[in-house]
C-alpha positions as CSV (number, residue, x, y, z in Angstrom):
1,X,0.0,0.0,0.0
2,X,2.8,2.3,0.6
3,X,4.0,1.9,-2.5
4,X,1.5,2.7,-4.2
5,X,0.6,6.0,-2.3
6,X,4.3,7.1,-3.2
7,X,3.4,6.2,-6.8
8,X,0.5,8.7,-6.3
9,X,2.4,11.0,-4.8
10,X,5.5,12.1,-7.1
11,X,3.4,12.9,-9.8
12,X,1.9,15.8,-7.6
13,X,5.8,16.6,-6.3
14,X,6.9,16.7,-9.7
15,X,4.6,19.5,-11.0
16,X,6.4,22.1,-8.8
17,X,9.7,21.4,-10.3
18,X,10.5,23.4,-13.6
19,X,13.4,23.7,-16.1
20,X,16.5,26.1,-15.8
21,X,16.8,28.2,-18.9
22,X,20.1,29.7,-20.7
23,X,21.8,29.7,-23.7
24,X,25.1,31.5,-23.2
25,X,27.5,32.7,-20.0
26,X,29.2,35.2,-20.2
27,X,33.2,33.9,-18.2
28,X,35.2,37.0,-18.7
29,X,34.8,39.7,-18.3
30,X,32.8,38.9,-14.9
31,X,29.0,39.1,-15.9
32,X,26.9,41.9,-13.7
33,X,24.3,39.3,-12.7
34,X,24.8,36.0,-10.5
35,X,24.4,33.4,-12.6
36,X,24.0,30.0,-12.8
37,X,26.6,27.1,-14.2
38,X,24.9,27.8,-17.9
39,X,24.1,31.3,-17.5
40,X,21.0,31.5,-16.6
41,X,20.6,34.9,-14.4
42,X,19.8,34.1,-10.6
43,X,16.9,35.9,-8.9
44,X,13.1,36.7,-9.4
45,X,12.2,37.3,-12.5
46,X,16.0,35.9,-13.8
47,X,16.0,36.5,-17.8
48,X,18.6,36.7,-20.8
49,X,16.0,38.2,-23.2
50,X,15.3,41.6,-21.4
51,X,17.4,43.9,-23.9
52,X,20.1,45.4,-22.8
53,X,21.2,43.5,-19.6
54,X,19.3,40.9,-19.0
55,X,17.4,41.4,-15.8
56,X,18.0,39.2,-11.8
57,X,20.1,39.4,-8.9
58,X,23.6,42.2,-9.2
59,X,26.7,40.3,-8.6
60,X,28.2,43.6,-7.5
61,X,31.9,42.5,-9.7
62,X,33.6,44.9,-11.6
63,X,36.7,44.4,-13.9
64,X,39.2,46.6,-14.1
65,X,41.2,46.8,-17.8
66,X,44.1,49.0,-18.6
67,X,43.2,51.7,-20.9
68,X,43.5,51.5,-24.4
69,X,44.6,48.0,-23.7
70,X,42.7,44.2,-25.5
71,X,39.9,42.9,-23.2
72,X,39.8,39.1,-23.4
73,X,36.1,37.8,-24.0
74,X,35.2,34.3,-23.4
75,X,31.8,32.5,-23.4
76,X,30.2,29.4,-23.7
77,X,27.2,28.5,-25.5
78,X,25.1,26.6,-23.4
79,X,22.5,25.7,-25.9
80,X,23.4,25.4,-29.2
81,X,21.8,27.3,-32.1
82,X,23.5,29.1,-35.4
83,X,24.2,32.6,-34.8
84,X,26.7,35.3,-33.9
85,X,27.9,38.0,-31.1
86,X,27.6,41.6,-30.7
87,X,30.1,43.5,-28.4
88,X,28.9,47.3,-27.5
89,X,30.8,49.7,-24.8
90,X,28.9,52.4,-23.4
91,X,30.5,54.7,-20.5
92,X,27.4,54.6,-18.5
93,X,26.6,51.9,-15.7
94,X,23.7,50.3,-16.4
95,X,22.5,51.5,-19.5
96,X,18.8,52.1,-20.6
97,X,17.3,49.6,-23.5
98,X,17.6,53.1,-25.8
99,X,21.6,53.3,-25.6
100,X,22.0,49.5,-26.4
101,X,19.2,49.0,-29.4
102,X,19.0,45.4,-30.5
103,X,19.7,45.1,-34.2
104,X,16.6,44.4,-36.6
105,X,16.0,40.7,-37.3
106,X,14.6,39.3,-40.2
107,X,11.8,36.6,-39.8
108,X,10.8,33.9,-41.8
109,X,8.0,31.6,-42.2
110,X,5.6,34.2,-41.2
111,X,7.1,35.9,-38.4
112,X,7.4,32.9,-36.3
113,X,11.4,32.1,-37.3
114,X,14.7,34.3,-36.5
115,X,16.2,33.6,-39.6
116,X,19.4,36.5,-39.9
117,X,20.1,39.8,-38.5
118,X,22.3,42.6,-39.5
119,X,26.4,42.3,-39.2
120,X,28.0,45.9,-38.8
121,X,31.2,45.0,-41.0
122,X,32.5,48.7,-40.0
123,X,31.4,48.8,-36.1
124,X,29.6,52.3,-35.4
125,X,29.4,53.4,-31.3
126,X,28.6,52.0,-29.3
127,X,29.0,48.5,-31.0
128,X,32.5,47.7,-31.2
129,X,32.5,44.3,-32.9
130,X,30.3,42.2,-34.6
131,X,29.7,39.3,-36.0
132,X,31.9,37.4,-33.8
133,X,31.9,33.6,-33.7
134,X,30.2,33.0,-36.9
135,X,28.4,29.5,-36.6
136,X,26.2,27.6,-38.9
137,X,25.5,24.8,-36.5
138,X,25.3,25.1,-32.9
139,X,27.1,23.2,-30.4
140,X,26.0,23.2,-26.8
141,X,28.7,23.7,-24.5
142,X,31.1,25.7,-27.0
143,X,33.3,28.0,-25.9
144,X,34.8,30.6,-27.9
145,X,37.4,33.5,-27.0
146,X,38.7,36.6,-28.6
147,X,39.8,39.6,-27.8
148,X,38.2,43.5,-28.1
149,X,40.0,46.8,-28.0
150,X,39.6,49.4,-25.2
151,X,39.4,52.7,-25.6
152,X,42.1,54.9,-24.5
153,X,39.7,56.4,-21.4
154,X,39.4,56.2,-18.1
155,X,35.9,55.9,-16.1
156,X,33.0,53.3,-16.1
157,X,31.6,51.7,-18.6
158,X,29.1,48.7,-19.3
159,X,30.1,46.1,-21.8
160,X,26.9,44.4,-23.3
161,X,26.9,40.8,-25.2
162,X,24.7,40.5,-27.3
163,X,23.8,36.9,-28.9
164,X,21.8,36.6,-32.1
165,X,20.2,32.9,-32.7
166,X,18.6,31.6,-35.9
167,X,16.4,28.8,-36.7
168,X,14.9,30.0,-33.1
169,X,11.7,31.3,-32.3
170,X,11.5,35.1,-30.8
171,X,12.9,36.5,-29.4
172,X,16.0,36.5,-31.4
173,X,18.8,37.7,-28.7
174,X,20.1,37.4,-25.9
175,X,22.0,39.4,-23.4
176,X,24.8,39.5,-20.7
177,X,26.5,42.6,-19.6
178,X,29.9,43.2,-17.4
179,X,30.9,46.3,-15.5
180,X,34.0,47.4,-16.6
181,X,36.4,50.3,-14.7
182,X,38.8,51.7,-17.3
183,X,41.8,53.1,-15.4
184,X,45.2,54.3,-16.1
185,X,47.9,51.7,-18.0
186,X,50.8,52.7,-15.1
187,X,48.3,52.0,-12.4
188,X,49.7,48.3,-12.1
189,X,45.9,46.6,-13.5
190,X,46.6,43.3,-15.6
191,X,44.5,43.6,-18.5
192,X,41.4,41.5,-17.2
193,X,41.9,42.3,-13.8
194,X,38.7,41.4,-11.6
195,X,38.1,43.4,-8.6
196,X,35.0,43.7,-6.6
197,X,32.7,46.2,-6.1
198,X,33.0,48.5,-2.7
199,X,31.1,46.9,-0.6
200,X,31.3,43.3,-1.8
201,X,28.5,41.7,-3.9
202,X,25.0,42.9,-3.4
203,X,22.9,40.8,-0.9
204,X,18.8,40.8,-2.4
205,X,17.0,42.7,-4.6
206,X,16.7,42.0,-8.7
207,X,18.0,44.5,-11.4
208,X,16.9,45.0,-14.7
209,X,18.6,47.1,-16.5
210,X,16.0,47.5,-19.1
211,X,14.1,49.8,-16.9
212,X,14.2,53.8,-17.3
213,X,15.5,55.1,-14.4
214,X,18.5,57.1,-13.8
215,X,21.9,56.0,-14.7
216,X,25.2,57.4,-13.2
217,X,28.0,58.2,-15.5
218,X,31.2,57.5,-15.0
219,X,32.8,56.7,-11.5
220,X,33.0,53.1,-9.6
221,X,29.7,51.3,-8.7
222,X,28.7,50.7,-5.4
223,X,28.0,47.6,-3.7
224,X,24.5,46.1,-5.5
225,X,22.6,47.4,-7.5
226,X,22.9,50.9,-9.3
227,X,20.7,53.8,-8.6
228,X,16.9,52.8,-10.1
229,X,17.9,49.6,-11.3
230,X,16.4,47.7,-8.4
231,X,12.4,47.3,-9.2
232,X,11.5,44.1,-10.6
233,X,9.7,44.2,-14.4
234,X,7.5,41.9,-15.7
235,X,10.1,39.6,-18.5
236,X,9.7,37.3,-21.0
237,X,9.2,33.9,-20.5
238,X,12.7,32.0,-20.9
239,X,10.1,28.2,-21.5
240,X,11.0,28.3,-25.4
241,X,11.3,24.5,-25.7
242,X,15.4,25.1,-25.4
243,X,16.2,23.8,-22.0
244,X,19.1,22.3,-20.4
245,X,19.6,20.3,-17.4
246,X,18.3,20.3,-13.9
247,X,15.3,20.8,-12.3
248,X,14.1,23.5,-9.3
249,X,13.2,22.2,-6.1
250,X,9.4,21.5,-5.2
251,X,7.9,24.6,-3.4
252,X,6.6,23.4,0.1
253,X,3.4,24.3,-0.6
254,X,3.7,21.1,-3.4
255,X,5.2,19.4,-0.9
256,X,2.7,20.2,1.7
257,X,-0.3,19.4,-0.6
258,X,1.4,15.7,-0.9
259,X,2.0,14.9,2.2
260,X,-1.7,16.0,2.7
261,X,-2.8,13.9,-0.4
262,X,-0.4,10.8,1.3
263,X,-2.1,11.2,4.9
264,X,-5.9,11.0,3.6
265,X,-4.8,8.0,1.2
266,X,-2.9,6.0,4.7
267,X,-6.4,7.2,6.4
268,X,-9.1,6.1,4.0
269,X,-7.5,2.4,3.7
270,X,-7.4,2.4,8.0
271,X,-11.5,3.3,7.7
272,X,-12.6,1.4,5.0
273,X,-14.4,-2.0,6.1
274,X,-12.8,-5.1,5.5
275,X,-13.6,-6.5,1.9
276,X,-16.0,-9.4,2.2
């Protein structure tokens, strides 16, 4: 009988679990959300489609980079799709969607298919490469590396990644962003450097930086979230049929409602009459 009120059981455990989403993290430099082991930004409301940042919980890390030095990108795909990479600078901490427009895709098959989107051959500002990593078949779990030029500035600026997918449904991109401090090339920084914000990471709250609040330009960001950036916004659902691994564990409500379920079953067979 136990057995078979278990059997009854999981079904009801296993509707409270659901499926991490990602399809790329961003390794270097350090991404501006905490994140999961395949990107997927940690938090309420967690996204990679909320243009320009994505949107969950600040990670509070800055990298610092030499001026006018080569920062080294590296990323891995996570799930596997043809596309390409966008790379924009913008000295402004936590940019609003306007600064950091996503490029216009074409669709196909009615709207309902990413099929290209535009490559800026000759980068214009803020993008400062593009089409990088050039792939006609995706590979989940590819990583691929390459380096972008700094300018010759000081200050704070926030580095976006942008991924374009085809042969996927839209939305067509993804984002991650880094917070980047550009200082001084005698000031003893290896290109790359990571430091971490004053303050150490931020405890709570969810960013997006999608929103239109104020930004702050130039300076060092604080410990969590910058100013305006804290208010959660409805995003996109990341359920697009491309998961990967893993499941959340069961709220206890769930779990409360079977136990419940497993008590009333262990009750009714106590109660019921002996079968003749």
């Amino acid at each position: 009988m136990k057995a078979k009120i278990l059997a009854a059981v999981l079904p009801v455990v296993l509707l409270g679990a659901s499926s991490a989403q990602a399809h790329f993290k961003l390794q270097q430099p350090q991404d501006w959300l905490q994140t999961d082991a395949t990107g997927n930004p940690l938090g309420a409301g967690g996204t990679q489609k909320l243009n320009p940042c994505g949107a969950g919980t600040a990670s509070g890390l800055v990298t610092k980079v030499a001026s006018g030095s080569k920062l080294h990108i590296k990323l891995t795909e996570t799930i596997g799709h043809p596309g390409h990479y966008r790379v924009s600078l913008i000295k402004k901490l936590a940019p609003i969607s306007s600064e950091l427009p996503e490029p216009i895709p074409v669709l196909s098959g009615g709207g309902t298919n990413c099929a290209s989107a535009p490559i800026q051959t000759t980068p214009v500002a803020p993008v400062i490469a593009d089409g990088l990593f050039v792939h006609a078949a995706g590979v989940t779990d590819q990583v691929y590396e390459g380096d972008v030029d700094m300018p010759k500035d000081t200050g704070t600026y926030t580095l976006q990644v942008l991924e374009f997918m085809s042969s996927h449904a839209p939305p067509c991109f993804y984002h991650h962003c880094a917070v980047l401090e550009l200082v001084d090339g005698d000031a003893g920084i290896p290109d790359g450097g990571v430091v971490v914000a004053d303050g150490g990471s931020s405890s709570g709250g969810t960013s997006s930086s999608g929103s239109s609040g104020a930004t702050s330009d130039g300076g060092s960001s604080s410990g969590g979230s910058s100013s305006g950036q804290n208010s959660v916004r409805p995003t996109p659902s990341d359920d697009d049929g491309c998961s990967v691994g893993g499941s959340s564990t069961p709220s206890f409500l769930t779990m409360g409602l079977a136990g419940v379920f497993a008590l009333s079953m262990l009750r009714r067979r106590r109660t019921s009459p002996p079968a003749r």
